[in-house]
N, C-alpha and C positions, 0 to 999 in steps of 0.2 A: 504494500500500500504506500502510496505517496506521501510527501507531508502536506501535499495541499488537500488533498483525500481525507487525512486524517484532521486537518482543521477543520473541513466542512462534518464531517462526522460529529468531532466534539462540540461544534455550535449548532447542530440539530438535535443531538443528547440534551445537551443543556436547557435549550428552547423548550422541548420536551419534557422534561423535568419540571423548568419552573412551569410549566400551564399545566401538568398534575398540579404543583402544590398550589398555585391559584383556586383550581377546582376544590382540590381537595377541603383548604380552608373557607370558602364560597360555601360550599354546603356546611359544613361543620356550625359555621357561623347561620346560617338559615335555619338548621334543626332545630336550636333554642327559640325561634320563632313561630312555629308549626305548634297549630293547636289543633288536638286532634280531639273530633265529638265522638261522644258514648253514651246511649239509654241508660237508666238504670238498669235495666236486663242485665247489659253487657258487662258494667260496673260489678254487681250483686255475683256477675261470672267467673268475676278476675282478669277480665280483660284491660283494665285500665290502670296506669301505671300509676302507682304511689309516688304525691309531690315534687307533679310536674303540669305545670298548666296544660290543662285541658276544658274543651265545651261537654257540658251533660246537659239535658235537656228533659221536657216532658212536662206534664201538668201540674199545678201545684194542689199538693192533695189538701182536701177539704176536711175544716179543723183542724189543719196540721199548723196553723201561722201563729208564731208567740214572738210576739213583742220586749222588748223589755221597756218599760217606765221613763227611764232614767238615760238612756243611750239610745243611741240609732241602729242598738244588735239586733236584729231578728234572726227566728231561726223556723224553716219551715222542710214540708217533706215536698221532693218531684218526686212523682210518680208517675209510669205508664202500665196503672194497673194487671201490672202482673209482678214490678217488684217496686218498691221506696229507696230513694237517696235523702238523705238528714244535711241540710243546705242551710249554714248560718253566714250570715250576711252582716256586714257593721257597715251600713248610708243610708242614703236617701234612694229606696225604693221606685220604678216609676211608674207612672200617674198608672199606667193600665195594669199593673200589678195588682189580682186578688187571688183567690181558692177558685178554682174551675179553669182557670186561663192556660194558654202555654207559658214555661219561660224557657231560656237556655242561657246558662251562668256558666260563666268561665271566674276559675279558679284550679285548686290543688286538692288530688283528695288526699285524705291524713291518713296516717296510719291506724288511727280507732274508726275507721271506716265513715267518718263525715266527710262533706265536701266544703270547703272554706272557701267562698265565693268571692273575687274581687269586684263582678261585676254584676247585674241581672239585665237581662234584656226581656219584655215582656216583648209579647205579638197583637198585632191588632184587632185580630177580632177571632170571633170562635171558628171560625172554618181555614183558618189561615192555619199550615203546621209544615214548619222551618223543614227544609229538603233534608237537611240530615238527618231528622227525626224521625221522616216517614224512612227514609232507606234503612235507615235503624230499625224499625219497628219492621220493614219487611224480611229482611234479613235473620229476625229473630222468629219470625214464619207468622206475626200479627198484620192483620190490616190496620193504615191508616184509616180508613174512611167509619171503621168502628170505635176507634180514641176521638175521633171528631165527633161522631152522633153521641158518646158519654160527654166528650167538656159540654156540647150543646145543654146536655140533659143536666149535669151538675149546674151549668152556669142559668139555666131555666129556674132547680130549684132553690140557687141563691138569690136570685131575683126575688120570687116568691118569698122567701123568709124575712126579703130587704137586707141585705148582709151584700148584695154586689155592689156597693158604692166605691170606688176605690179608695177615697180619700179617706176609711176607714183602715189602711193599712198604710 
């Protein structure tokens, strides 16, 4: 081999190399980014990894919302009626946040199996359910369009009772 053979060689290794380690650190640095969603099904499965931000989603089960007095802690249960996540929350809640609705909260789950919420996102209305949620719920072999006719029917009979106000939570 040549020396000029051998230079171009070692300036193509090289070039090489550094766009692996470009790539490599590119993603590395992305992963800490990447929030990945889980039902409670999947959560309850073991599918989701311990305190590391992640989307959970589902309806917020009814009676489950406690307050505290004193602070902006709440702590309530999602549900997609077939298993419960334990979701405490410390802010300001919003406006369409009650029992019967969707949410999906991003946070960490603990090691004593709660989820520690950073954020809540509620949805806007009862026939609306966040795409990850239905492919979650099909995947675990539920229909979506049977979680939609219950929040209906839960969020009917909190109407009825007068408890669907938001501004009560």
């Amino acid at each position: 081999m040549t020396p000029k053979r051998k230079q171009k060689l070692f300036i193509v290794l090289g070039l090489v190399s550094l766009a692996a380690i470009a790539i490599g650190l590119t993603l590395y640095a992305l992963r800490a980014n990447i929030n990945l969603f889980f039902s409670p099904v999947q959560i309850a499965a073991g599918s989701a990894p311990m305190e590391r931000q992640i989307r959970a989603g589902g309806m917020v089960k009814e009676g489950s919302v406690s307050r505290n007095k004193e602070s902006l802690e709440v702590e309530f249960k999602v549900t997609d009626y077939v298993d419960d996540l334990e979701v405490y929350y410390s802010g300001i809640l919003p406006d369409l946040f009650r029992e019967g609705q969707g949410v999906v909260v991003v946070g960490e789950l603990q090691s004593d199996g709660r989820f520690r919420a950073d954020q809540v996102l509620a949805r806007h209305d009862e026939n609306y359910m966040p795409p990850e949620v239905a492919q979650a719920l099909e995947e675990a072999g539920y229909s979506p369009a049977d979680y939609q006719a219950k929040a209906a029917e839960v969020g009917k009979r909190l109407e009825a009772q007068g408890n669907a106000e938001p501004s009560q939570y």
